[in-house]
PyMOL CGO cylinders between C-alpha atoms (Angstrom):
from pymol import cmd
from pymol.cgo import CYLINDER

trace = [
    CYLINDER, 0.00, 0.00, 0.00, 1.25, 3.34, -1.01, 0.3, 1, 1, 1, 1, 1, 1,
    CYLINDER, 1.25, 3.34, -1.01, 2.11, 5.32, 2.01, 0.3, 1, 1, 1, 1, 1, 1,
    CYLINDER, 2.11, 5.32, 2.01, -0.33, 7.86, 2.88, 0.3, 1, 1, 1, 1, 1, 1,
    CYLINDER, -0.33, 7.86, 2.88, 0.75, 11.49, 2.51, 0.3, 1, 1, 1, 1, 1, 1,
    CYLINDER, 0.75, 11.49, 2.51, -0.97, 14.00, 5.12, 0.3, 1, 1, 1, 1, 1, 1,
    CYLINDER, -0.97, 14.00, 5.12, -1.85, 17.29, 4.93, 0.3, 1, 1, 1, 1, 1, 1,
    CYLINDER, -1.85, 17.29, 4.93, 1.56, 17.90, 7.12, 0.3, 1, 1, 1, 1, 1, 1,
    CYLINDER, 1.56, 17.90, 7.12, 3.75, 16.59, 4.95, 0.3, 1, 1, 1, 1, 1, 1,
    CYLINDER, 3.75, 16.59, 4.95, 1.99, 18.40, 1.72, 0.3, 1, 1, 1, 1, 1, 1,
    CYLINDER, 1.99, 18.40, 1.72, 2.88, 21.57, 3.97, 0.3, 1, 1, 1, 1, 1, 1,
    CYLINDER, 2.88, 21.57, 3.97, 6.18, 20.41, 4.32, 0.3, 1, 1, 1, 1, 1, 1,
    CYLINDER, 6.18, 20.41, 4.32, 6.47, 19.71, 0.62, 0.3, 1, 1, 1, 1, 1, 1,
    CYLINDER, 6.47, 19.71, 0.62, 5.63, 23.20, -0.21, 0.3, 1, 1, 1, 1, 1, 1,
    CYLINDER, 5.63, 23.20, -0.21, 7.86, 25.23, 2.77, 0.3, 1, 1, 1, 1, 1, 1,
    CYLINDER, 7.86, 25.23, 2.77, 10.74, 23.19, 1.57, 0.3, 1, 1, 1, 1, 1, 1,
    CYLINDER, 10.74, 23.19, 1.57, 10.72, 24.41, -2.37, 0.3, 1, 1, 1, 1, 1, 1,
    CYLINDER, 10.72, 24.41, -2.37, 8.93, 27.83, -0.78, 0.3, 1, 1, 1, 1, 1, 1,
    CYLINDER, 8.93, 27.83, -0.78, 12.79, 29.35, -1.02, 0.3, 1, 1, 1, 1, 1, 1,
    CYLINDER, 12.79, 29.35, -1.02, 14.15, 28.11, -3.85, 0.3, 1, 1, 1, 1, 1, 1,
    CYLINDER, 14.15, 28.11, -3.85, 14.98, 30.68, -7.04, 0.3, 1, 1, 1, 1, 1, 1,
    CYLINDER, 14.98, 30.68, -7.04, 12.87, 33.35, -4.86, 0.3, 1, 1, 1, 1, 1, 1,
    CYLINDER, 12.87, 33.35, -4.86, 15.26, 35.71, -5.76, 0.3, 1, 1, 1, 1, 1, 1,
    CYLINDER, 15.26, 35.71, -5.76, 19.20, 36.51, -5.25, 0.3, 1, 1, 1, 1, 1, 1,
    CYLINDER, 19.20, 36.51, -5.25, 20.94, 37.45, -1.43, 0.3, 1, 1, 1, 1, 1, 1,
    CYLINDER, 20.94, 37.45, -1.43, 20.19, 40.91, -2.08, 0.3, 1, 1, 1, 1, 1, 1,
    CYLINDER, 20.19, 40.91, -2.08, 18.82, 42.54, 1.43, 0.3, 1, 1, 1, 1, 1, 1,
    CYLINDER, 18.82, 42.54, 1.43, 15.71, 44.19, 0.41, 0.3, 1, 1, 1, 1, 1, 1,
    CYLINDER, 15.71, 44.19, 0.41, 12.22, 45.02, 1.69, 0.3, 1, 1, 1, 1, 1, 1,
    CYLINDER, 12.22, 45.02, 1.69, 8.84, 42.58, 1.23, 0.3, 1, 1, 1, 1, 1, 1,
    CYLINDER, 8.84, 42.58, 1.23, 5.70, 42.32, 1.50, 0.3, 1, 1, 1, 1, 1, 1,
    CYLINDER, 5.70, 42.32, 1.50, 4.38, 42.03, 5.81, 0.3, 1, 1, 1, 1, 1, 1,
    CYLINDER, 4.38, 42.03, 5.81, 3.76, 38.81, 7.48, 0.3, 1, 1, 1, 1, 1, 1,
    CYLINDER, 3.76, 38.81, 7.48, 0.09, 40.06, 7.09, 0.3, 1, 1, 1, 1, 1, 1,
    CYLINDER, 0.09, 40.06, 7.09, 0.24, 40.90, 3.64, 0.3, 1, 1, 1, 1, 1, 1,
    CYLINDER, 0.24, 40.90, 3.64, 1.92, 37.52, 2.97, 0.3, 1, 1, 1, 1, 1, 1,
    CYLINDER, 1.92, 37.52, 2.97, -0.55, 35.74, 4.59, 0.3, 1, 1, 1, 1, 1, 1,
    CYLINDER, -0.55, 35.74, 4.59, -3.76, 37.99, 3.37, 0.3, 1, 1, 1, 1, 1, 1,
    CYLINDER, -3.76, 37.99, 3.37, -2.39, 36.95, -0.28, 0.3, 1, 1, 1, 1, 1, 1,
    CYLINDER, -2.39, 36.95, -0.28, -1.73, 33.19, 0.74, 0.3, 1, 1, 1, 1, 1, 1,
    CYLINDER, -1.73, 33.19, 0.74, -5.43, 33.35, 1.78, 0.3, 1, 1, 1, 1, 1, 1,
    CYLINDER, -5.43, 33.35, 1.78, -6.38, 35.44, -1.63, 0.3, 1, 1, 1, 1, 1, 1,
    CYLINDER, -6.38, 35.44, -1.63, -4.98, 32.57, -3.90, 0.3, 1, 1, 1, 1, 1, 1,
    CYLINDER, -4.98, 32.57, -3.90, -6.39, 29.85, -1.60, 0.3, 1, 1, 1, 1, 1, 1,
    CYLINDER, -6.39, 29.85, -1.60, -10.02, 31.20, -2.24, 0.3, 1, 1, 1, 1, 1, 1,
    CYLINDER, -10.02, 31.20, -2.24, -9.70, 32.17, -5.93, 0.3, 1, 1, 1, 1, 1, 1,
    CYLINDER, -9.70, 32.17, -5.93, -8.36, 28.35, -7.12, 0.3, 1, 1, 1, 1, 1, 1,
    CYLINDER, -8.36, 28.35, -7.12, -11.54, 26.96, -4.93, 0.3, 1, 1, 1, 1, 1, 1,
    CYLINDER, -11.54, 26.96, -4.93, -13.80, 28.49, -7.21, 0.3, 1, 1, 1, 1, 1, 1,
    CYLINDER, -13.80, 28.49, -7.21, -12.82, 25.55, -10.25, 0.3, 1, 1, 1, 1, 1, 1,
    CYLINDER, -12.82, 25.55, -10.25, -14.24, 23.29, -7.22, 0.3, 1, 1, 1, 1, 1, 1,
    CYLINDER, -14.24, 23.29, -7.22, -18.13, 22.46, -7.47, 0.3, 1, 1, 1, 1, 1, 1,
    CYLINDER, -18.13, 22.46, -7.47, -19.86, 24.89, -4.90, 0.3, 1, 1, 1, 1, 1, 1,
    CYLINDER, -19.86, 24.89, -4.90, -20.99, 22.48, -2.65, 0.3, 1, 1, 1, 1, 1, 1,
    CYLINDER, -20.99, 22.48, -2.65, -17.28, 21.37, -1.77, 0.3, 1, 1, 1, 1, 1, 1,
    CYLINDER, -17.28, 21.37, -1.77, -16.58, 21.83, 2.07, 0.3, 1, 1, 1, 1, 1, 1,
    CYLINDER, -16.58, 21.83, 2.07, -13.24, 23.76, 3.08, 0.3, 1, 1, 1, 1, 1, 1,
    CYLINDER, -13.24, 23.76, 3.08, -11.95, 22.66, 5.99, 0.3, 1, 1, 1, 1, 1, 1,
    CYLINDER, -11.95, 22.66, 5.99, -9.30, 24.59, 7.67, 0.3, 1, 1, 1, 1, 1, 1,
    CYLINDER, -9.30, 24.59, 7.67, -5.92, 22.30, 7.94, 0.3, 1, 1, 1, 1, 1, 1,
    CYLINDER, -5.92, 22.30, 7.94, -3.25, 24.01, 8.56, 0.3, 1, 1, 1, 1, 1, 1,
    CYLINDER, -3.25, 24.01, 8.56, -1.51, 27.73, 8.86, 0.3, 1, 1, 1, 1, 1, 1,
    CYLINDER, -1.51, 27.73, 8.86, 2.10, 27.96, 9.89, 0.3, 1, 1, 1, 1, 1, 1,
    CYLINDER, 2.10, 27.96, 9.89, 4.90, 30.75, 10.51, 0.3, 1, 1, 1, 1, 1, 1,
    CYLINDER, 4.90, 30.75, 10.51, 8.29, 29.33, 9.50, 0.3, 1, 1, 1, 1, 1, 1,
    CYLINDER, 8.29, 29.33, 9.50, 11.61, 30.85, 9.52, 0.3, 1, 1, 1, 1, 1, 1,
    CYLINDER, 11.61, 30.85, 9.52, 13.87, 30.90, 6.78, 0.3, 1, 1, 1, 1, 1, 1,
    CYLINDER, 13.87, 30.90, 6.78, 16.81, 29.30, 8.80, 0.3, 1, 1, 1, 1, 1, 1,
    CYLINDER, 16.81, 29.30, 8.80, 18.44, 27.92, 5.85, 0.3, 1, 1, 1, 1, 1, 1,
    CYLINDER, 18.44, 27.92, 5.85, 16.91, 29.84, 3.10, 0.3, 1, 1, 1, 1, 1, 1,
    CYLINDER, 16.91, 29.84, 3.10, 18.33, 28.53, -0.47, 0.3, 1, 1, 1, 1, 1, 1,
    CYLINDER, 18.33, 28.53, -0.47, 18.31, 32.10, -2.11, 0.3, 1, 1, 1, 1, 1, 1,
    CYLINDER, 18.31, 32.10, -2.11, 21.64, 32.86, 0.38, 0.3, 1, 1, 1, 1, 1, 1,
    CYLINDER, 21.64, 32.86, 0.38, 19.06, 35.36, 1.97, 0.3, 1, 1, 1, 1, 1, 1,
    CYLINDER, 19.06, 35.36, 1.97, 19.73, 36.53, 5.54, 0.3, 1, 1, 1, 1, 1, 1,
    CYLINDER, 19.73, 36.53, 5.54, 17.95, 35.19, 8.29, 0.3, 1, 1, 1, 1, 1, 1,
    CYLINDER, 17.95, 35.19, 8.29, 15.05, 37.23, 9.75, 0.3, 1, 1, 1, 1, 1, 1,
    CYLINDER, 15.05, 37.23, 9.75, 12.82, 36.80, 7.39, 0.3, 1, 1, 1, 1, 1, 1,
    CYLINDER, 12.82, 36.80, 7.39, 9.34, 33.67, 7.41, 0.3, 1, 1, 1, 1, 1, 1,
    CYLINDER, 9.34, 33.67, 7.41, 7.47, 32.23, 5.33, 0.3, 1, 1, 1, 1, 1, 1,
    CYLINDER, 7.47, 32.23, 5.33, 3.55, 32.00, 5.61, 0.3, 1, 1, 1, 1, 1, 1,
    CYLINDER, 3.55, 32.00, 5.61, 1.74, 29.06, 4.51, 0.3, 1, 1, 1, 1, 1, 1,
    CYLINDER, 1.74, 29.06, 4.51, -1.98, 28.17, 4.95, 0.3, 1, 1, 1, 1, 1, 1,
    CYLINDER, -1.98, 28.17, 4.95, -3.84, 24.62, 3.75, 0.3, 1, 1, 1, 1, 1, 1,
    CYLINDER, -3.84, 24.62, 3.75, -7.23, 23.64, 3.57, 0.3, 1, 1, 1, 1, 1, 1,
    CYLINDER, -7.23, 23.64, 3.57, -8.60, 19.90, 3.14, 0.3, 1, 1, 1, 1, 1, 1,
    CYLINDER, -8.60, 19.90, 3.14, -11.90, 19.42, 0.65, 0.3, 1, 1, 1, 1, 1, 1,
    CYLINDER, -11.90, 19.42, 0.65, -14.83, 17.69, 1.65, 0.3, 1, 1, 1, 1, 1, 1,
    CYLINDER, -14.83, 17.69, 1.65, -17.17, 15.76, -0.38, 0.3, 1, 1, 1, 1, 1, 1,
    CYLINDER, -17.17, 15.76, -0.38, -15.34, 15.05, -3.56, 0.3, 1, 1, 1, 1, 1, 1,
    CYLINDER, -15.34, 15.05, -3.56, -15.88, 11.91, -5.79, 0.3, 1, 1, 1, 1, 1, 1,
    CYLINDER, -15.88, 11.91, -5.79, -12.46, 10.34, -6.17, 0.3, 1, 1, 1, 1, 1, 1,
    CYLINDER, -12.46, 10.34, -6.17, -13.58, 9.58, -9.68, 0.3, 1, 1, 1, 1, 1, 1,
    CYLINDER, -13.58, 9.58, -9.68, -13.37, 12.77, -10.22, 0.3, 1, 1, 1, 1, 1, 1,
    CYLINDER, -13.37, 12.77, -10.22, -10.09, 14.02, -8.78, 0.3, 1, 1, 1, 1, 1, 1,
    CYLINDER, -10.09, 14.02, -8.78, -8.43, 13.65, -11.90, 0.3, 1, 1, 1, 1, 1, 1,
    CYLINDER, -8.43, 13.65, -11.90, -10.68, 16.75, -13.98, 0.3, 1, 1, 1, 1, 1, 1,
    CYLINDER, -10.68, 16.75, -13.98, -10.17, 18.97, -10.01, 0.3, 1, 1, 1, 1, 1, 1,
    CYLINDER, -10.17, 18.97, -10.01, -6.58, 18.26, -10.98, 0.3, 1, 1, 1, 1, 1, 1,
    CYLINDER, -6.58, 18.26, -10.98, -6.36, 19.32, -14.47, 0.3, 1, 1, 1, 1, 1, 1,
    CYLINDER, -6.36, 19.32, -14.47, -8.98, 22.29, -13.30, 0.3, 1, 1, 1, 1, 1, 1,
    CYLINDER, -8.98, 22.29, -13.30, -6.60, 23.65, -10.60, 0.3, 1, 1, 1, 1, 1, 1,
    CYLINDER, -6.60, 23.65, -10.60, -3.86, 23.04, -12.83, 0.3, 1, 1, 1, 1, 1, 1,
    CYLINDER, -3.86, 23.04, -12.83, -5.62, 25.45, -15.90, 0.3, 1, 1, 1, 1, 1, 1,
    CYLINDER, -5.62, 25.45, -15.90, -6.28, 28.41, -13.19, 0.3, 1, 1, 1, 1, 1, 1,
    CYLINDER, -6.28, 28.41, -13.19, -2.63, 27.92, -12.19, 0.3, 1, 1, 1, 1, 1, 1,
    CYLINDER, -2.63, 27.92, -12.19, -0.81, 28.54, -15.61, 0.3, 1, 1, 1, 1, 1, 1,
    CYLINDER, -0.81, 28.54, -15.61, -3.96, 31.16, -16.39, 0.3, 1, 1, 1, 1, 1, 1,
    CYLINDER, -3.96, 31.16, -16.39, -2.64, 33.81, -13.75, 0.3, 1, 1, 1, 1, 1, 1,
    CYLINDER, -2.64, 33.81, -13.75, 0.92, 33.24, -13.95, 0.3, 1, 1, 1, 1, 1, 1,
    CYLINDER, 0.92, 33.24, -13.95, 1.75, 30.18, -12.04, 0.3, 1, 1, 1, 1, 1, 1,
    CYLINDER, 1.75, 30.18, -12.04, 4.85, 28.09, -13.37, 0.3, 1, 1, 1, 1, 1, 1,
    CYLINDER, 4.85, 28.09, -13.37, 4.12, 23.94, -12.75, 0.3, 1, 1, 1, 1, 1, 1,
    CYLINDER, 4.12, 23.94, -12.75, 7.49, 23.29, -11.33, 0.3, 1, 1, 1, 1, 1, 1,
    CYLINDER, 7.49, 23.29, -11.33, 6.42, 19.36, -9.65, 0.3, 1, 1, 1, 1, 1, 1,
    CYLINDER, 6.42, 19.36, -9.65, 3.49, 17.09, -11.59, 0.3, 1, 1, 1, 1, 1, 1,
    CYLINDER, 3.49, 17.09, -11.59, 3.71, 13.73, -9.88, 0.3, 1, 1, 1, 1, 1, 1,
    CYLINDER, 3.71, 13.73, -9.88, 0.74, 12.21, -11.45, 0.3, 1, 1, 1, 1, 1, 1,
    CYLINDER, 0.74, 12.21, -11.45, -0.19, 9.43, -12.08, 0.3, 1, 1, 1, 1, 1, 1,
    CYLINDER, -0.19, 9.43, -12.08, 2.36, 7.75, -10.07, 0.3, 1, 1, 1, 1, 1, 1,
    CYLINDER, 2.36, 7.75, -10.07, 1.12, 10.36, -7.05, 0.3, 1, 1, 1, 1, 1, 1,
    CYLINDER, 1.12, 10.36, -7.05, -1.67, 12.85, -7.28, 0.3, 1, 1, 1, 1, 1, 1,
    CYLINDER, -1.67, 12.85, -7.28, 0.75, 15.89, -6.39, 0.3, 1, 1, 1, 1, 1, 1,
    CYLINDER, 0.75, 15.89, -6.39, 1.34, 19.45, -8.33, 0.3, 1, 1, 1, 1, 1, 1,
    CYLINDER, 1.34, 19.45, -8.33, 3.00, 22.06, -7.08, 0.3, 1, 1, 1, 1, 1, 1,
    CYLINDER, 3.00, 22.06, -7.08, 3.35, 25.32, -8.73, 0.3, 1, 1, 1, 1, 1, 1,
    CYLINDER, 3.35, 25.32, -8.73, 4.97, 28.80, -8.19, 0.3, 1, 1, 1, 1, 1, 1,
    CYLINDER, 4.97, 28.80, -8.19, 4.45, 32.13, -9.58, 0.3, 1, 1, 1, 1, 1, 1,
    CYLINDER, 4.45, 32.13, -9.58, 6.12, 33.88, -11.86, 0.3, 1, 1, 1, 1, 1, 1,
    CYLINDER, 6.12, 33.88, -11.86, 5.77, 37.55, -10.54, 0.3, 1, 1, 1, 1, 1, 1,
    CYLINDER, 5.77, 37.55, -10.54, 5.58, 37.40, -6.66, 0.3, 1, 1, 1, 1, 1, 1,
    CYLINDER, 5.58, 37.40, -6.66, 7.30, 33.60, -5.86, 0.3, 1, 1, 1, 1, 1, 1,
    CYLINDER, 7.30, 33.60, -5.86, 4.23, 32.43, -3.65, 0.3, 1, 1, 1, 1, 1, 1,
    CYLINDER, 4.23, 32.43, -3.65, 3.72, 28.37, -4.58, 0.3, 1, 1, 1, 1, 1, 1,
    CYLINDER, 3.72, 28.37, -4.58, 1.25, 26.42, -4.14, 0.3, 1, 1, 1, 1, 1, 1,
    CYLINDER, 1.25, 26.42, -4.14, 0.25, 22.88, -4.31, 0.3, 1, 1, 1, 1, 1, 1,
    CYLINDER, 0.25, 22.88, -4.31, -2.70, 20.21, -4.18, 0.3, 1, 1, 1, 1, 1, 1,
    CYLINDER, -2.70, 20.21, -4.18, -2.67, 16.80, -3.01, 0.3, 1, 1, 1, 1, 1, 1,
    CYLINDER, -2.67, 16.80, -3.01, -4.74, 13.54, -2.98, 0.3, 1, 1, 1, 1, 1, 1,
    CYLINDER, -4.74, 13.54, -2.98, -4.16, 10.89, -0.76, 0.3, 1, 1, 1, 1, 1, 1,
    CYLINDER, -4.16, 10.89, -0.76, -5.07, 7.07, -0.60, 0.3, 1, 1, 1, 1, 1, 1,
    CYLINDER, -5.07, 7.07, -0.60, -8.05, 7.73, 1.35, 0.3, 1, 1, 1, 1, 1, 1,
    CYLINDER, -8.05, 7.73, 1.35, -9.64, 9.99, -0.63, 0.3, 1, 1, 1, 1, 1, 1,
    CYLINDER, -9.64, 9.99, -0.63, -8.64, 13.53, 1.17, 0.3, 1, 1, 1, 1, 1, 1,
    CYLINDER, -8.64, 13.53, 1.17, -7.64, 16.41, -1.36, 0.3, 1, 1, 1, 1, 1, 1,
    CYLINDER, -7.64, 16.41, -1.36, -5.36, 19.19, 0.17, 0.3, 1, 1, 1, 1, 1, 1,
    CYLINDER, -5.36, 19.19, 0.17, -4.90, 22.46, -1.75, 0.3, 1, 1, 1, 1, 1, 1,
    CYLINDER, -4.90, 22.46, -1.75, -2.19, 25.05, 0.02, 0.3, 1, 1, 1, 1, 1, 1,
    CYLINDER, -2.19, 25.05, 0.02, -0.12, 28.25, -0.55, 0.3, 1, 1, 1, 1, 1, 1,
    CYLINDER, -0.12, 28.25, -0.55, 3.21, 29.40, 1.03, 0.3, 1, 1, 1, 1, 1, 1,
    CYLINDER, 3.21, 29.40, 1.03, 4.39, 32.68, 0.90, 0.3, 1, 1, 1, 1, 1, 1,
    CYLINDER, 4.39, 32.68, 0.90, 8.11, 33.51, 0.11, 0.3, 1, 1, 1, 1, 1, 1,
    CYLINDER, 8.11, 33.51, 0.11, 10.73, 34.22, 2.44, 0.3, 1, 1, 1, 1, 1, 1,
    CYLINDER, 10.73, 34.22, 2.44, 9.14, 38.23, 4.06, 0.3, 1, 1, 1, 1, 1, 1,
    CYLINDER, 9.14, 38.23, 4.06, 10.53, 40.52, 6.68, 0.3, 1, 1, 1, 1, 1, 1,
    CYLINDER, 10.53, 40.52, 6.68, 7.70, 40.61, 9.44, 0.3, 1, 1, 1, 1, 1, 1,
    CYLINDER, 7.70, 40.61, 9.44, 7.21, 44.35, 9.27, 0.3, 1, 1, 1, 1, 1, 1,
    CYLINDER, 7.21, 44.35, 9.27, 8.14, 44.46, 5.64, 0.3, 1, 1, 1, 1, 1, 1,
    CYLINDER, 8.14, 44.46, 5.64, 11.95, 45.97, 6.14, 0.3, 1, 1, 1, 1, 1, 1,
    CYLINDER, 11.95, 45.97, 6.14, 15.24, 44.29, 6.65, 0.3, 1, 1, 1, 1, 1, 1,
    CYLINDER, 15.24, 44.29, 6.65, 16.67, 45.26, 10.50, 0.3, 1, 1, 1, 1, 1, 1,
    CYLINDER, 16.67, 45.26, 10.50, 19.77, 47.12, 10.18, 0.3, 1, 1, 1, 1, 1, 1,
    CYLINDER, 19.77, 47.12, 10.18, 22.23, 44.32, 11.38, 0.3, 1, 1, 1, 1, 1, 1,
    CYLINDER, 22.23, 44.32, 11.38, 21.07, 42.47, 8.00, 0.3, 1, 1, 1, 1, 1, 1,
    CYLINDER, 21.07, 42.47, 8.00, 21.54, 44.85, 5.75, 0.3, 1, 1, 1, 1, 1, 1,
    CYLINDER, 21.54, 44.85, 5.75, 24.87, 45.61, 7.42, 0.3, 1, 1, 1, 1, 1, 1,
    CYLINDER, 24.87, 45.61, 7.42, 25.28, 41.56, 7.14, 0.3, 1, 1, 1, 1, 1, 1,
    CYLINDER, 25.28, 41.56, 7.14, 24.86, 42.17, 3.64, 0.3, 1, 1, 1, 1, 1, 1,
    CYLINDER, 24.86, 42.17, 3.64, 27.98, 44.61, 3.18, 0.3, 1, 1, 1, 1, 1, 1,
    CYLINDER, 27.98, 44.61, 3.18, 30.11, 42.02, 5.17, 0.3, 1, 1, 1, 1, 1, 1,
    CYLINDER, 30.11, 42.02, 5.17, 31.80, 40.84, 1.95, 0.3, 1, 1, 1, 1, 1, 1,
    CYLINDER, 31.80, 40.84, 1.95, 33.18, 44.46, 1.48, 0.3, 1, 1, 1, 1, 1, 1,
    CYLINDER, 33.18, 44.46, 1.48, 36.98, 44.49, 3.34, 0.3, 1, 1, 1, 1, 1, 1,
    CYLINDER, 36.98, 44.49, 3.34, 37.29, 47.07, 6.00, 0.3, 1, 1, 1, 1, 1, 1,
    CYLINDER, 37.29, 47.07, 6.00, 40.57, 49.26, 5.29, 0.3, 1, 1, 1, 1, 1, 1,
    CYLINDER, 40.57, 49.26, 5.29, 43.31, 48.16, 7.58, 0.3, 1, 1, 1, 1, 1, 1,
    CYLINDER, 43.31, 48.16, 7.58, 44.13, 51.09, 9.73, 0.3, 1, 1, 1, 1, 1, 1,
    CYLINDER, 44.13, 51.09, 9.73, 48.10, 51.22, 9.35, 0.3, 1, 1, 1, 1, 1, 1,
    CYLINDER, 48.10, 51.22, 9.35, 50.52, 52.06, 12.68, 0.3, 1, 1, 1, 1, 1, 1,
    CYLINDER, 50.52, 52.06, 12.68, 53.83, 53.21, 12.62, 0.3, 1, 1, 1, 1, 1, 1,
    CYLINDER, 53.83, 53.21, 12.62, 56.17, 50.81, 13.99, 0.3, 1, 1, 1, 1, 1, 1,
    CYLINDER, 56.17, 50.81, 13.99, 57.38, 51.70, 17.77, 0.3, 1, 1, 1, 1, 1, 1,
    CYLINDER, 57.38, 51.70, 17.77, 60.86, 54.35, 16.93, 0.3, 1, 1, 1, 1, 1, 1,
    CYLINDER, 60.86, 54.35, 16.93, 63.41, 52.87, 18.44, 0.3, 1, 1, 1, 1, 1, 1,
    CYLINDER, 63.41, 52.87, 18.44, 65.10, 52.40, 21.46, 0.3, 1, 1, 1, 1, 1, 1,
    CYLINDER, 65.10, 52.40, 21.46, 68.38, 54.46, 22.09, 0.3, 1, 1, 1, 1, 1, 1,
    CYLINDER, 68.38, 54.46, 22.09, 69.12, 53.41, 25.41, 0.3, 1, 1, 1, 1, 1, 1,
    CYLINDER, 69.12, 53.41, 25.41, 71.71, 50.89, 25.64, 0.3, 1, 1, 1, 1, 1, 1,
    CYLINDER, 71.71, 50.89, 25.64, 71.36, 47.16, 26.01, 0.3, 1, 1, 1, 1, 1, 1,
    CYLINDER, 71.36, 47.16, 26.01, 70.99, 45.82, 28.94, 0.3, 1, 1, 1, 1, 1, 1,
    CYLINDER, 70.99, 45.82, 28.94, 74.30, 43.33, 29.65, 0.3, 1, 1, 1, 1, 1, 1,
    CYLINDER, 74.30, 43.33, 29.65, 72.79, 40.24, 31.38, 0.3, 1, 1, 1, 1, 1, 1,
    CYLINDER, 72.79, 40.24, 31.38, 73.44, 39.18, 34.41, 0.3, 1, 1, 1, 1, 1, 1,
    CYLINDER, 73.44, 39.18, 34.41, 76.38, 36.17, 34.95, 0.3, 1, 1, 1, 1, 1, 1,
    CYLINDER, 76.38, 36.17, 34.95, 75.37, 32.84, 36.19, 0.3, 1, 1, 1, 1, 1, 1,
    CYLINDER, 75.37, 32.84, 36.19, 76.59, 32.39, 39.73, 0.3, 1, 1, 1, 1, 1, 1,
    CYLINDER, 76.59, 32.39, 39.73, 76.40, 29.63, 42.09, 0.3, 1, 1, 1, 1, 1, 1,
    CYLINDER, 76.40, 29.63, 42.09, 74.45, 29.45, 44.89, 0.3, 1, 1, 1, 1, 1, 1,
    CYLINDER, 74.45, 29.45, 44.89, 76.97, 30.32, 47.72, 0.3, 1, 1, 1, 1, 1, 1,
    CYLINDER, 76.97, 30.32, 47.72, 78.94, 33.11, 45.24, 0.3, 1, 1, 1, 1, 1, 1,
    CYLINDER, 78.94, 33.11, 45.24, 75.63, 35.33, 45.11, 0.3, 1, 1, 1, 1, 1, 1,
    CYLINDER, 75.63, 35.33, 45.11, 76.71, 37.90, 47.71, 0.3, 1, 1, 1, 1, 1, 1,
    CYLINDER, 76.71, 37.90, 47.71, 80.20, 38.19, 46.15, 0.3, 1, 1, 1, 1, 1, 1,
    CYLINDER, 80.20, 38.19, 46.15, 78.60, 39.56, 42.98, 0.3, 1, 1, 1, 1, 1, 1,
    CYLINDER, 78.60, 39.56, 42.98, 79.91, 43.14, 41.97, 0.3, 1, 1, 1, 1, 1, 1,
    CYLINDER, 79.91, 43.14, 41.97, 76.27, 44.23, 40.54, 0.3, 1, 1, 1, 1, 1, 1,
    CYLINDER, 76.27, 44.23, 40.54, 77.10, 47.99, 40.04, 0.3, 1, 1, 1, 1, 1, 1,
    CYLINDER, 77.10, 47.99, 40.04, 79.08, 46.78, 36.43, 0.3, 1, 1, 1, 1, 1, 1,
    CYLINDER, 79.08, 46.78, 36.43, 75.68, 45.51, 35.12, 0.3, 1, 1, 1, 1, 1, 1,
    CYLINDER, 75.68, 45.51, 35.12, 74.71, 47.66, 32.97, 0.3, 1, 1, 1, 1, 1, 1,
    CYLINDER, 74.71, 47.66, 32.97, 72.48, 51.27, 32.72, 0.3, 1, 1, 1, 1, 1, 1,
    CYLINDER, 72.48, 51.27, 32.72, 69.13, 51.01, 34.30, 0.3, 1, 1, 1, 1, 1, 1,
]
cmd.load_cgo(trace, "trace")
């Protein structure tokens, strides 16, 4: 038996591509946390409408993730804002034409199909072209269809704090401030001191050692 994807791992699935090609290390400012998650939301409800109306949309999942090891070399800082939703009350006979539906809105505003898994797996994923938010729907062996969006990597309030776009000059070699070596010494050296024996210490003329 096939193993049974969740609406977890379809979440993963779409966080883990969510940074890829979004872009190059450049520190610059983004979209909010809330308007990265009011557009997740915005294509969430406009690829529901290929679904029949009586489909049920269940909330699944919403996460906040950091970009810890974001693949565009971007600083850190920044999340990613992903929302799911599991549909009720399809036929499974009929996945196939909610597939190919979902699949026409995608590439009719701007959406690149970057994973098609089927038949082997019912899986797509897609991103788009313009503003790098994916998305992604997913059938499962028992029937469950998952549709979600992720968001790409965003500064919460929109703007890069000023330690990363200082991280972002980092590459950039300070100039070496340059000292003048120490002028040298004119007094004269010191003459050591002779090795002496224990018990010939206090016969030691010391006044011939040298200037102090």
């Amino acid at each position: 038996m096939k193993h049974l994807k969740t609406a977890t791992a379809a979440a993963m699935l779409t966080v883990i591509a969510a940074c890829s090609a979004k872009g190059g290390s450049d520190v610059k400012p983004t979209l909010t946390e809330q308007q990265a998650a009011e557009r997740v939301e915005s294509y969430i409800q406009s690829v529901l409408t290929v679904f029949p109306p009586a489909t049920e949309r269940k909330p699944d999942s919403h996460s906040r993730s950091e970009c810890t090891d974001p693949t565009d070399n971007g600083p850190r800082g920044r999340f990613e804002i992903s929302s799911g939703y599991q549909l009720l009350g399809l036929d499974p006979a009929t996945f196939d034409d909610h597939f190919d539906a979902v699949v026409g809105w995608w590439k009719a505003h701007g959406f690149d199909i970057v994973t098609d898994h089927r038949p082997k797996d019912q899986y797509v994923f897609a991103r788009n072209k313009t503003d790098s938010f994916d998305m992604s729907i997913e059938a499962n062996d028992l029937g469950k269809v998952y549709i979600g969006a992720t968001s790409p990597c965003v500064w919460p309030n929109g703007t890069p704090p000023a330690q990363a776009a200082a991280g972002s000059e980092r590459d950039i070699p300070a100039a070496v401030p340059t000292t003048p070596p120490p002028a040298k010494s004119t007094r004269a050296p010191r003459r050591p001191r002779p090795d002496v024996e224990e018990e010939d210490y206090d016969h030691i003329d010391w006044t011939d050692a040298g200037p102090m």
